[in-house]
RONU-274009 format. One record per atom (N, C-alpha, C): x, y, z; atom name. Coordinates in steps of 0.02 Angstrom, whole numbers, plus 50000, padded with zeros to 5 digits. Layout:
+-------+-------+-------+------+
!    c1 !    c2 !    c3 ! site !
+-------+-------+-------+------+
!     X !     Y !     Z !   CA !
...
+-------+-------+-------+------+
***
This chain:
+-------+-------+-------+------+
!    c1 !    c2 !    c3 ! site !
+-------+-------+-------+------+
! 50042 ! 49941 ! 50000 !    N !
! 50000 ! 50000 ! 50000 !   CA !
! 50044 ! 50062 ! 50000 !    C !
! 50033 ! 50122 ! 49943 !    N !
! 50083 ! 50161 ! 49940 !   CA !
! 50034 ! 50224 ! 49932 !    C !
! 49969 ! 50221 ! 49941 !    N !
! 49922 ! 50266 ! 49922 !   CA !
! 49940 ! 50324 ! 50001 !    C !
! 49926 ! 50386 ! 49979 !    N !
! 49903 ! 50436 ! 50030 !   CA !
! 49858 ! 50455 ! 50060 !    C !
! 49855 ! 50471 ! 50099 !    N !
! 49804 ! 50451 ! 50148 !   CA !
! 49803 ! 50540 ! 50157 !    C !
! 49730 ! 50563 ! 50144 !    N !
! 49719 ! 50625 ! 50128 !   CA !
! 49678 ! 50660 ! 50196 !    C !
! 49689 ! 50634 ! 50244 !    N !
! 49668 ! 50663 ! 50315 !   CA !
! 49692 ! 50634 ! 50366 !    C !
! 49692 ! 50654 ! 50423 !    N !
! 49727 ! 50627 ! 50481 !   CA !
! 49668 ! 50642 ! 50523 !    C !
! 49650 ! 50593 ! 50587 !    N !
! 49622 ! 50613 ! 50648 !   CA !
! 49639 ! 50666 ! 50691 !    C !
! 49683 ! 50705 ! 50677 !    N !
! 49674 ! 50784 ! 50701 !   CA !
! 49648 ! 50835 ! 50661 !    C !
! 49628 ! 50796 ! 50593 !    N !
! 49574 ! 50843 ! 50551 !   CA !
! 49503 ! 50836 ! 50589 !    C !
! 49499 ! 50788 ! 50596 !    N !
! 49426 ! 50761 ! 50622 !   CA !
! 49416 ! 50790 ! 50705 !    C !
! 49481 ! 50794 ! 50757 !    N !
! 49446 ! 50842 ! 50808 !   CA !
! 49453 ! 50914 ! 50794 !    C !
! 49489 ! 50930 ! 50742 !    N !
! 49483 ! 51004 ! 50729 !   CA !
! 49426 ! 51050 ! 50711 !    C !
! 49374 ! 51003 ! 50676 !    N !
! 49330 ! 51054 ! 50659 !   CA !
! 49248 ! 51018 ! 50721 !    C !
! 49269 ! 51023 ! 50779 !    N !
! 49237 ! 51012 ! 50848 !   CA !
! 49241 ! 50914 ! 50864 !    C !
! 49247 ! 50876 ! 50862 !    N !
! 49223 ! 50832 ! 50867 !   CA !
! 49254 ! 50785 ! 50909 !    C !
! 49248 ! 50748 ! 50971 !    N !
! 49320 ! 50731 ! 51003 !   CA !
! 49299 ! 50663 ! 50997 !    C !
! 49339 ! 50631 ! 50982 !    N !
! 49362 ! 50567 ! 51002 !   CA !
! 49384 ! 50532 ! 51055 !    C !
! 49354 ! 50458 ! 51064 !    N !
! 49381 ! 50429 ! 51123 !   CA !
! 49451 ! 50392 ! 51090 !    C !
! 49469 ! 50352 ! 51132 !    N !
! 49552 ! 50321 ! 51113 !   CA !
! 49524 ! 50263 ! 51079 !    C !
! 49476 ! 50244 ! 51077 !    N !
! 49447 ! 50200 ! 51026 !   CA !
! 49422 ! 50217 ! 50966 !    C !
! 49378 ! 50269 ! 50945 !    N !
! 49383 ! 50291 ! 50909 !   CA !
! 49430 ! 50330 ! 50869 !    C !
! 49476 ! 50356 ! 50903 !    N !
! 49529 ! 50396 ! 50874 !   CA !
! 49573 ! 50329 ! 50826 !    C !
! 49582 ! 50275 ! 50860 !    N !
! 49604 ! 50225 ! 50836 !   CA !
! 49572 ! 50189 ! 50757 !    C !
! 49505 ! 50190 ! 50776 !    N !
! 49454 ! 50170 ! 50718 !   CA !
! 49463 ! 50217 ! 50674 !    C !
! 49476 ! 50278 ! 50666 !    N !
! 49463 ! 50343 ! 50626 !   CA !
! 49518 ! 50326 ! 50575 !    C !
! 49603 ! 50324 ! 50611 !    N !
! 49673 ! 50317 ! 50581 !   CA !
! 49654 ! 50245 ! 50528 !    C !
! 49609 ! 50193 ! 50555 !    N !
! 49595 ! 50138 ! 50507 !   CA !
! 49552 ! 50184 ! 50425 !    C !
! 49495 ! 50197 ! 50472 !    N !
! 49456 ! 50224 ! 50442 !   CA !
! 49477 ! 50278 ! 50371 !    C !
! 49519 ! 50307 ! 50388 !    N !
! 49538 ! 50364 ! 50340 !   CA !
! 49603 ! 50327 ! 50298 !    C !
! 49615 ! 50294 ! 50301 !    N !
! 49641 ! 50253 ! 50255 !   CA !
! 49622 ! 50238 ! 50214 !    C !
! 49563 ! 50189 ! 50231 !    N !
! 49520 ! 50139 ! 50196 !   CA !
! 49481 ! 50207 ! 50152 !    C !
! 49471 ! 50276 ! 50152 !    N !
! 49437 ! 50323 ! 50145 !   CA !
! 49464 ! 50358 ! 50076 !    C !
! 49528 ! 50365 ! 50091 !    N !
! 49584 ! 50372 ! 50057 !   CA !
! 49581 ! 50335 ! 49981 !    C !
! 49589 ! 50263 ! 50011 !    N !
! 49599 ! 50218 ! 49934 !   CA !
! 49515 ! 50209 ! 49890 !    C !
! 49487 ! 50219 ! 49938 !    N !
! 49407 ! 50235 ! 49910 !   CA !
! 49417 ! 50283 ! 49856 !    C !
! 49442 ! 50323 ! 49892 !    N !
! 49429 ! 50383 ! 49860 !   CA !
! 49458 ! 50414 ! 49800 !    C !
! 49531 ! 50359 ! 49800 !    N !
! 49558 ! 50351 ! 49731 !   CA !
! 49527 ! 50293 ! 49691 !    C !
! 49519 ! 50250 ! 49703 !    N !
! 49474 ! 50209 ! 49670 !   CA !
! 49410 ! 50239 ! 49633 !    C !
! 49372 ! 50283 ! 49654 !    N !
! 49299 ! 50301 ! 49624 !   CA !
! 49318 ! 50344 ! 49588 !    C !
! 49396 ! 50404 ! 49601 !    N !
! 49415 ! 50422 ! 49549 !   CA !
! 49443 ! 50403 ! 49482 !    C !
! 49495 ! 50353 ! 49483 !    N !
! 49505 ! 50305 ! 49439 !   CA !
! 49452 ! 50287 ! 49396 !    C !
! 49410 ! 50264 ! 49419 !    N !
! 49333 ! 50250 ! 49371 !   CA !
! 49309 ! 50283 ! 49321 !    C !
! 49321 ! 50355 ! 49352 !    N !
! 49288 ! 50420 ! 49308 !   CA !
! 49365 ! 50454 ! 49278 !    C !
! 49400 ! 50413 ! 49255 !    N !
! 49484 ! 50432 ! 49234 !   CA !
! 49528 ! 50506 ! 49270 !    C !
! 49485 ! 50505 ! 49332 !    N !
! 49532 ! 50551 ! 49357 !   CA !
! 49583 ! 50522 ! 49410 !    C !
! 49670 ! 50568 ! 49423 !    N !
! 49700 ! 50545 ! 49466 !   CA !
! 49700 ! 50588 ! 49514 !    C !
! 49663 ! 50590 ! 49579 !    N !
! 49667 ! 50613 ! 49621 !   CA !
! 49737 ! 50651 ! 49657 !    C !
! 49789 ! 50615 ! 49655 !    N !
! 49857 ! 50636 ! 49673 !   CA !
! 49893 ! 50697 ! 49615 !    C !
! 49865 ! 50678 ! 49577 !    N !
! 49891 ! 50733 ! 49504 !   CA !
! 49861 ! 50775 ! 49500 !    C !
! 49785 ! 50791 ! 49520 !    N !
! 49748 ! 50842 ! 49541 !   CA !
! 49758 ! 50883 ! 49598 !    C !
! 49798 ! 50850 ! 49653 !    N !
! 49817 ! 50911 ! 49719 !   CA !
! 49884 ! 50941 ! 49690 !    C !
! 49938 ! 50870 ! 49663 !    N !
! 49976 ! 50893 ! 49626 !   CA !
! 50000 ! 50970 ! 49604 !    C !
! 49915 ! 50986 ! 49560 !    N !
! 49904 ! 51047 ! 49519 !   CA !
! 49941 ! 51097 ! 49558 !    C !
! 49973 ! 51140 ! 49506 !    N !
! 50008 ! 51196 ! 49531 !   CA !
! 49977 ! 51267 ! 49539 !    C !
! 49915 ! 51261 ! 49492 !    N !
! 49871 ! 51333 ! 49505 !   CA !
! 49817 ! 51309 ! 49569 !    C !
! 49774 ! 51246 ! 49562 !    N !
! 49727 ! 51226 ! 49618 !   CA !
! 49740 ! 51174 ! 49654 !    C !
! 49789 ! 51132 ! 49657 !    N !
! 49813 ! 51085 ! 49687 !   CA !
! 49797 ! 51109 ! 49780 !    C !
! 49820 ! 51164 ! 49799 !    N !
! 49783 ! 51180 ! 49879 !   CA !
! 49731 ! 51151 ! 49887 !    C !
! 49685 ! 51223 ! 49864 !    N !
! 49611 ! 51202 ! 49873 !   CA !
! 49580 ! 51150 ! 49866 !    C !
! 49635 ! 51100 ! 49796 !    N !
! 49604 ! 51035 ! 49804 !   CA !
! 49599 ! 50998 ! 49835 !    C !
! 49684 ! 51007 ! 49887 !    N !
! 49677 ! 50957 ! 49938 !   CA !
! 49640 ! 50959 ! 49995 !    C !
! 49645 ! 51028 ! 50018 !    N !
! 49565 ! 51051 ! 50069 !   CA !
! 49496 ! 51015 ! 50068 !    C !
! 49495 ! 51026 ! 49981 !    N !
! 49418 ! 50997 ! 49977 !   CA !
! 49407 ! 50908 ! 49981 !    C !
! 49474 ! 50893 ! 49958 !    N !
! 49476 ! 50817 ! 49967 !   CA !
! 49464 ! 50775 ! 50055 !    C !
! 49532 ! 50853 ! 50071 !    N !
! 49505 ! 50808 ! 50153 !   CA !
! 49465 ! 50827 ! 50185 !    C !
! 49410 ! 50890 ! 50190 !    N !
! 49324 ! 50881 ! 50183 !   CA !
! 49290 ! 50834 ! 50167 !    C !
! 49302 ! 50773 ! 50104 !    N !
! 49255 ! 50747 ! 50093 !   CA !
! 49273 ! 50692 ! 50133 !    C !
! 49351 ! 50655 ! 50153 !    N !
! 49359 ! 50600 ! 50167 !   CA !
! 49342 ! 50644 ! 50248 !    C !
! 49363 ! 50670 ! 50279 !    N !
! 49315 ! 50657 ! 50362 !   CA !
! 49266 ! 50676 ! 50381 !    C !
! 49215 ! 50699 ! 50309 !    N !
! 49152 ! 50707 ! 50320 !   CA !
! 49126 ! 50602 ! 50307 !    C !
! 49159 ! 50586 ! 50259 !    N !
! 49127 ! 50515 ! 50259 !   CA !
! 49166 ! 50462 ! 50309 !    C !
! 49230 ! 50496 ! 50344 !    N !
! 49237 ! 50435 ! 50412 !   CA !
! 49183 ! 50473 ! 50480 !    C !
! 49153 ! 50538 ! 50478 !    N !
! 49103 ! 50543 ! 50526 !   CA !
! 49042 ! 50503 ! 50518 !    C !
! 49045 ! 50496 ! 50450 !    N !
! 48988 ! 50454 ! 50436 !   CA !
! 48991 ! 50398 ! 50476 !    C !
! 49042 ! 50354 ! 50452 !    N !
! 49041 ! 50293 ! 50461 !   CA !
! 49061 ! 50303 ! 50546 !    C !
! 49085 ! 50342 ! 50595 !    N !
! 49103 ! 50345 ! 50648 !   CA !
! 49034 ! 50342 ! 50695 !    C !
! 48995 ! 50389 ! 50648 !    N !
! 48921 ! 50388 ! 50684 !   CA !
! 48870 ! 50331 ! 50667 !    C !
! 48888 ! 50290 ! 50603 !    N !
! 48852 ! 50236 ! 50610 !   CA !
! 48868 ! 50183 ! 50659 !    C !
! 48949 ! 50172 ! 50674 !    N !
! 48968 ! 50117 ! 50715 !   CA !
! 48921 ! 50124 ! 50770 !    C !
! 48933 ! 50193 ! 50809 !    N !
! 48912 ! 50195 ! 50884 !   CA !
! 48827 ! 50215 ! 50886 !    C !
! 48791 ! 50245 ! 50818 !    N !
! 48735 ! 50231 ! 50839 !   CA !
! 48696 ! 50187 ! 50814 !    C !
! 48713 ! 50135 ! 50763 !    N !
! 48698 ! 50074 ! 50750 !   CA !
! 48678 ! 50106 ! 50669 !    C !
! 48655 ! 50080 ! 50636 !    N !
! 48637 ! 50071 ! 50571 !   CA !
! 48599 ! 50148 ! 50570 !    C !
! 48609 ! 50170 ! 50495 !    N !
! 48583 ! 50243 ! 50487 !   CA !
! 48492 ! 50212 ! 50446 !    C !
! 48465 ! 50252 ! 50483 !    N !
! 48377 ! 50233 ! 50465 !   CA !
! 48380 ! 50316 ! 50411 !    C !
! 48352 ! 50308 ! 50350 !    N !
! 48328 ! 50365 ! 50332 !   CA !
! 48250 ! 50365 ! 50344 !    C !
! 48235 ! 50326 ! 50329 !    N !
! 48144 ! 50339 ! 50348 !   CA !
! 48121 ! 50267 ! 50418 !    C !
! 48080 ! 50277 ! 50433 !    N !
! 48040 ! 50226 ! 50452 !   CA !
! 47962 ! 50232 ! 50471 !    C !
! 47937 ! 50187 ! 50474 !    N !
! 47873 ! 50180 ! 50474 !   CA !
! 47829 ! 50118 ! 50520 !    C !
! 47787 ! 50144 ! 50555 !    N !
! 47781 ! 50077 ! 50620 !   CA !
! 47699 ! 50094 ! 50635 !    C !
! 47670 ! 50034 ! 50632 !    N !
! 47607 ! 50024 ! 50647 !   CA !
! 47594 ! 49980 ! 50725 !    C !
! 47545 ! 49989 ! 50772 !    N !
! 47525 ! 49949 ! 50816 !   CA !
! 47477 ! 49894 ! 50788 !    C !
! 47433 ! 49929 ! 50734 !    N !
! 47376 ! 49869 ! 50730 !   CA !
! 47401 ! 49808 ! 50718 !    C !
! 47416 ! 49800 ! 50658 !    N !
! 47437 ! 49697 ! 50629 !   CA !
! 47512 ! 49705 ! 50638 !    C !
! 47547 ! 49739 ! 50659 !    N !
! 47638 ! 49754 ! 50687 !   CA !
! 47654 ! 49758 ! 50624 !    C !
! 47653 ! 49818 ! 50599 !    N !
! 47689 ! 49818 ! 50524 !   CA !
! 47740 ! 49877 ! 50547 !    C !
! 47821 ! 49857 ! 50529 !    N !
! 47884 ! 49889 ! 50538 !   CA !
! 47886 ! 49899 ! 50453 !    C !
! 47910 ! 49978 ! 50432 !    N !
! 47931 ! 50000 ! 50375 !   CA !
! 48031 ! 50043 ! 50397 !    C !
! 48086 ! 50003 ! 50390 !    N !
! 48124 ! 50028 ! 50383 !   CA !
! 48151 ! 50047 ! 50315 !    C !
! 48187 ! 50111 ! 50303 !    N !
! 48224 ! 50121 ! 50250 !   CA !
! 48299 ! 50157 ! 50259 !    C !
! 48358 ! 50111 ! 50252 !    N !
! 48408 ! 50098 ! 50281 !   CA !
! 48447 ! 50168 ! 50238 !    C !
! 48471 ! 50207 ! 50255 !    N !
! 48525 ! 50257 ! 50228 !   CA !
! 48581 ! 50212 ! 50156 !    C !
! 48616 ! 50183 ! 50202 !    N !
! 48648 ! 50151 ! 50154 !   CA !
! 48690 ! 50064 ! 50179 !    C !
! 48648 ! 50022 ! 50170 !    N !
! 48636 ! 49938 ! 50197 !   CA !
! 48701 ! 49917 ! 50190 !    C !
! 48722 ! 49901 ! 50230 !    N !
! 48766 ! 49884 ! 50246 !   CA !
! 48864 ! 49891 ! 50230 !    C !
! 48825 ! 49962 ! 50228 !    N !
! 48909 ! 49999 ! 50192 !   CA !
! 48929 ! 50056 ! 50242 !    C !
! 48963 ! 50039 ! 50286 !    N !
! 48981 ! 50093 ! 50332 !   CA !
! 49023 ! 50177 ! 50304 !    C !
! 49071 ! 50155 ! 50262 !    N !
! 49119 ! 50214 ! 50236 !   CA !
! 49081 ! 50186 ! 50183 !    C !
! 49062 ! 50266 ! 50131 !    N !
! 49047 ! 50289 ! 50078 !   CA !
! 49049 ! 50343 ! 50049 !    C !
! 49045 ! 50365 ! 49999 !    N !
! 49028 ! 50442 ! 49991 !   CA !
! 48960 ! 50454 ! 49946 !    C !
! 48959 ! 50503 ! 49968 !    N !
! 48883 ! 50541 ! 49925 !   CA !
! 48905 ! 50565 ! 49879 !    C !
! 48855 ! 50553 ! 49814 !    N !
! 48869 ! 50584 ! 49744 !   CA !
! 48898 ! 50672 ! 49744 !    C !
! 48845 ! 50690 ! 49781 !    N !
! 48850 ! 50779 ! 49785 !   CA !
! 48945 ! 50794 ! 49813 !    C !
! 48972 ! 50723 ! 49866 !    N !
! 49016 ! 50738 ! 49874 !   CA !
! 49069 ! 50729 ! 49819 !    C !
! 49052 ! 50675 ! 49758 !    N !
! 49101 ! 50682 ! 49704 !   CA !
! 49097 ! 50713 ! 49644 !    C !
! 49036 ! 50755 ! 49658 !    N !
! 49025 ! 50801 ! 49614 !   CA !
! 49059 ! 50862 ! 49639 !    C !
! 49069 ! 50875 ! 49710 !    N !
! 49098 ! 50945 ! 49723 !   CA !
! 49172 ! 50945 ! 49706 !    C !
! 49183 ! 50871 ! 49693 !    N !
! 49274 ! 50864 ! 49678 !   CA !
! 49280 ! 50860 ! 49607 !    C !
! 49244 ! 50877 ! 49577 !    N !
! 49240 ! 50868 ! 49515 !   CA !
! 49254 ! 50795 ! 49477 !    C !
! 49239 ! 50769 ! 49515 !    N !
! 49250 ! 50679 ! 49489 !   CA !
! 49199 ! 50648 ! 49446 !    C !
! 49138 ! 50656 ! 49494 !    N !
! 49089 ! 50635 ! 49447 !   CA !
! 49038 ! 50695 ! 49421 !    C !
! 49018 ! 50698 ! 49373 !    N !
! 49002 ! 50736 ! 49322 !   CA !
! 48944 ! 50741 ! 49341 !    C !
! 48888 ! 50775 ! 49317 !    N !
! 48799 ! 50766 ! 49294 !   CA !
! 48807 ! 50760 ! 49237 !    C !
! 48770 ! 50701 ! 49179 !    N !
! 48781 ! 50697 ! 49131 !   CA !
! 48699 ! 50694 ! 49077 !    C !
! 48698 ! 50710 ! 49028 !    N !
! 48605 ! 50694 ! 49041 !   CA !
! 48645 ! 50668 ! 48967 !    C !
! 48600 ! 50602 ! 48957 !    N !
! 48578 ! 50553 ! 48902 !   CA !
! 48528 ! 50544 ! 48867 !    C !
! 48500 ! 50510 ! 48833 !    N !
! 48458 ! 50461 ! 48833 !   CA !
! 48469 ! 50406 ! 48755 !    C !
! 48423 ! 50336 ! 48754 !    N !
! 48442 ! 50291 ! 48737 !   CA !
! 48357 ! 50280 ! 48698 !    C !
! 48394 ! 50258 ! 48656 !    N !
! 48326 ! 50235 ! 48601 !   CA !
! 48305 ! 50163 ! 48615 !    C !
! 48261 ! 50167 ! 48641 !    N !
! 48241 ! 50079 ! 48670 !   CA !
! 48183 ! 50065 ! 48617 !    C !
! 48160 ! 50092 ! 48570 !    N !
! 48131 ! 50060 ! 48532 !   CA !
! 48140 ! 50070 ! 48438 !    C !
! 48210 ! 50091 ! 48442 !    N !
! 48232 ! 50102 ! 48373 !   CA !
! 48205 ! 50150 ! 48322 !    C !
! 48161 ! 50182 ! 48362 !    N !
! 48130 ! 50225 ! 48303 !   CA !
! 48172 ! 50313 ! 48311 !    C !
! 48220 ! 50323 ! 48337 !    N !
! 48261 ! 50363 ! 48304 !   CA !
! 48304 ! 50373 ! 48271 !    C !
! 48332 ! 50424 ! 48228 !    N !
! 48392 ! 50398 ! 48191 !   CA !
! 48455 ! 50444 ! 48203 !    C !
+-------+-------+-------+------+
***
């Protein structure tokens, strides 16, 4: 493993947030694993993340914004460990016991949100569309 690791756990108590010695521990895993994510999803969309901070006119700001996104998504995953699974909706009846959960994101603790790889300019908005019944030309 030779990848960089684009935040440290004193990013994460810097902008308020404290850590126990267990967590602080989980976080240093965490932002690793956050890290190669995060070149990986760029890779996909042919960008190199390292050649982009690189940059000599925006390379700063890029790296700022990079390590925004990676300890905004190890809070994520920091706050799913300790408060158990993220619910975006739910829904609960007494009469016949009907439970409606709708899970944030099932069983994926570290992730990122589109809006977050769109603010890095990674992933694009792209609008398409596809002729599914041959009648254009």
């Amino acid at each position: 493993m030779s990848g960089a690791v684009y935040a440290q756990a004193s990013d994460i108590t810097a902008i308020g947030r404290t850590l126990s010695a267990e967590q602080e521990q989980a976080a240093g895993v965490l932002l690793t694993q956050a890290s190669a994510m995060l070149r990986l999803e760029a890779n996909s969309y042919g960008k190199n993340i390292d050649r982009m901070i690189a940059d000599p006119e925006t390379g700063e700001d890029f790296a700022l914004a990079v390590k925004m996104v990676v300890v905004q998504a190890v809070c994520r995953a920091l706050d799913a460990s300790e408060e158990g699974v993220a619910v975006q909706s739910a829904s609960e009846s007494l009469g016949p016991y009907q439970y409606n959960y709708t899970y944030l994101n099932a069983g994926q603790m570290l992730y990122y949100k589109k809006s977050e790889m769109q603010q890095l300019g990674i992933a694009r908005q792209s609008v398409g569309w596809a002729d599914l019944y041959g009648v254009m030309e």
